[in-house]
Phi, psi and omega in degrees: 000108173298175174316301174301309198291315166336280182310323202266307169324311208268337145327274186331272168337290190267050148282288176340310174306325184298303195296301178329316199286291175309307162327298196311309185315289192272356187247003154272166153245110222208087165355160190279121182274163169239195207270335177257007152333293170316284183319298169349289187294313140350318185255336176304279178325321186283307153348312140332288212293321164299336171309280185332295177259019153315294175335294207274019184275317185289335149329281176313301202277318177292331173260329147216111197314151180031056189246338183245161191258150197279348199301117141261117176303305192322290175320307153318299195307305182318299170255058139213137163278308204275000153334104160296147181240162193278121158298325174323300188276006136302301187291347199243009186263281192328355233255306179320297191290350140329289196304270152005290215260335181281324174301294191315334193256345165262355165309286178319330185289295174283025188014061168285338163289322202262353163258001162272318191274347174270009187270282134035285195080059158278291203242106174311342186305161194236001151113314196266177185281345167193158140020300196279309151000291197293278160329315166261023155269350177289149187294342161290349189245132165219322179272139163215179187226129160253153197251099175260074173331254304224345176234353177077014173254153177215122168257129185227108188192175178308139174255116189273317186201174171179152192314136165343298179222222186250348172351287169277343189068342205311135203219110200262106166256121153273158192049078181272141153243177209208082174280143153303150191252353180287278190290329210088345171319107164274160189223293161189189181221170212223153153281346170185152164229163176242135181241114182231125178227151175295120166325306187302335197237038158222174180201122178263128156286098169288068201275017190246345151261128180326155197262115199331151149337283195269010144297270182329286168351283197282319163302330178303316205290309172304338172294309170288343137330268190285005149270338177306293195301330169314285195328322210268320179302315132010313201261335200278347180268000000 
């Protein structure tokens, strides 16, 4: 087997991992890979994915004896060149590896490795690519006040969508309304703005999530703490 018939097999073979790879690839959020990242992964994923049908072949088998034939070619294939290989089981591995990559990206969505190792205390990291990620992927936030320290605006409105990460800030808000941020001045309101700003010069407000109990407790308290002491200097004049 020449060099090319070699490359075209082993294409062939570790196809599911690309198509797995590609999945993975456009339905996470993820830093820029680089090509031999991708491959890497591509072959790690394919390896998976022949796992998967392995699994269920013993599966399958264990639950009714000899009813699927046990033969995986790949592993044949591998440490032999001139071993043939299934198309079948190439298309029905591909088929797997779809599957795979649609699990991998919801594990990721939900950073499900990083809230079992932070349960865990392996690790603290929280999974996203920063911060601006991070608040606005939580499930509480929806409503914000954006602060445009530089323009003198404050946007208060639904967060429909927004950028990976904080580079650009971009941020697509509905149902806006649109105040001076010095006075509070309303200006008028808008169905949606698209906001693309320098990070240093906005600050966002979740004022629609609750404030802890016993946070809120010790300002009620001090607050009433220091109309008490008005009250009793008032009273002492």
């Amino acid at each position: 087997m020449n060099i090319s018939e070699f490359a075209f097999k082993m294409l062939l073979l570790f196809f599911p991992g690309l198509l797995c790879a590609y999945v993975v690839d456009n339905l996470t959020v993820h830093r820029p890979r680089e090509t031999k990242s991708f491959v890497l992964q591509a072959f790690v994923l394919g390896i998976v994915s022949y796992f998967v049908y392995w699994s269920g072949i013993k599966v399958i088998n264990l639950i009714l004896p000899d009813s699927v034939s046990a033969d995986v070619f790949f592993l044949r294939s591998l440490t032999n060149s001139s071993s043939p290989f299934s198309y079948r089981e190439i298309a029905i591995v591909s088929i797997l590896a779809i599957c795979v990559g649609a699990g991998i990206s919801v594990a990721a969505r939900y950073k499900a490795l990083n809230r079992f190792a932070r349960y865990v205390g392996i690790t603290k990291k929280f999974g996203e690519l920063d911060v601006w990620g991070y608040l606005l992927n939580m499930e509480e936030i929806v409503w914000v006040t954006l602060r445009d320290h530089k323009n003198n605006l404050i946007y208060d409105g639904w967060v429909q969508a927004f950028s990976d990460d904080s580079k650009d800030a971009e941020l697509l808000l509905r149902d806006v309304s649109i105040y001076k941020n010095d006075s509070a001045e309303r200006l008028y309101q808008c169905g949606a703005v698209y906001l693309s700003r320098n990070r240093e010069d906005v600050s966002i407000e979740c004022r629609t999530l609750p404030i802890a109990p016993e946070v809120l407790w010790k300002e009620e308290e001090k607050h009433e703490q220091g109309t008490t002491e008005t009250d009793t200097s008032q009273a002492g004049k």
